[in-house]
N, C-alpha and C positions, 0 to 999 in steps of 0.2 A: 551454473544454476541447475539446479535438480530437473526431473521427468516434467512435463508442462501439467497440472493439476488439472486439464480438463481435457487429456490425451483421447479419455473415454468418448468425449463428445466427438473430438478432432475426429475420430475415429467413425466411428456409430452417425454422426449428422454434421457433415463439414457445413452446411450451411448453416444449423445453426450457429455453428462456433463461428462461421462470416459473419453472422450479424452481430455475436458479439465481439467480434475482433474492429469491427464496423465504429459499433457504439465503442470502445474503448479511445480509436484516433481520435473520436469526436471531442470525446472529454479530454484530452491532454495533446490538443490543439495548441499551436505555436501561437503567442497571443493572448492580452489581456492579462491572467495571472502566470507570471515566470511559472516555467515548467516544475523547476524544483519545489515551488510551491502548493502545486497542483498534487504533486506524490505524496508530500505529506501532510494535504489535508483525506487524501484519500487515506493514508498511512492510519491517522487517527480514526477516520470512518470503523478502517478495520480494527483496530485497539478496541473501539467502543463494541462492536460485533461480533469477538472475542474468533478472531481469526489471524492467529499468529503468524500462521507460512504468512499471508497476505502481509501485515506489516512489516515480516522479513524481505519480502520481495521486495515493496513500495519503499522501504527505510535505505537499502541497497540503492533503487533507481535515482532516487531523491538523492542521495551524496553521491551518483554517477552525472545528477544534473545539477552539483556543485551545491547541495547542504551540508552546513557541518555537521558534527555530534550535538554542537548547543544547540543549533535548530531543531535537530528530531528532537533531543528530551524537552524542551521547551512544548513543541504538538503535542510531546507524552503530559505534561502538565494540564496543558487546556484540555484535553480530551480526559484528565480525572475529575479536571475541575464540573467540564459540563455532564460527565456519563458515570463517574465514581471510579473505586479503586480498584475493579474488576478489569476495566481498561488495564492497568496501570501491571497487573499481573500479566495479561497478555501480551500488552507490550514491553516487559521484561523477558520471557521466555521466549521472544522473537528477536530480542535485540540481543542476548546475551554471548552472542558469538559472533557478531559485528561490529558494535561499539568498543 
């Protein structure tokens, strides 16, 4: 994986990046929703929020925590379905050299 996207913070205010290294465990806690579930619902978060690295990363973890291909293009469905087809471009130029 490439340079960590928020070096600057690691860098300049490690505590903050604690805390959001903090809140991240929180949310993709063992438990309740399968993990792989968990990345790509985050994964579409980011599609909808037009943050490609982000759904590269989360699309990556999520078939490291056992999703297929149908699974993510399927999040990539419902996340046009609820946020439109701007998603749907983001999550192309993020997928396009993984899928």
């Amino acid at each position: 994986m490439t340079e960590n996207p928020l070096q600057v913070i690691v860098d300049q205010d490690p505590e903050l990046f604690n805390l959001l290294e903090n809140t991240r465990e929180l949310a993709f806690v063992e438990g309740g929703i399968p993990i792989k579930y968990k990345f790509l619902l985050a994964m579409a978060l980011d599609a909808a929020g037009g943050s490609a690295g982000g759904v590269k990363s989360l699309a990556i973890q999520a078939m490291q925590a056992g999703a297929t291909k149908e699974e993510i293009m399927q999040a990539v469905r419902i996340t046009q379905y609820i946020c439109g087809a701007g998603a749907v471009y983001t999550a192309s130029e993020a997928l396009k050299d993984i899928l």
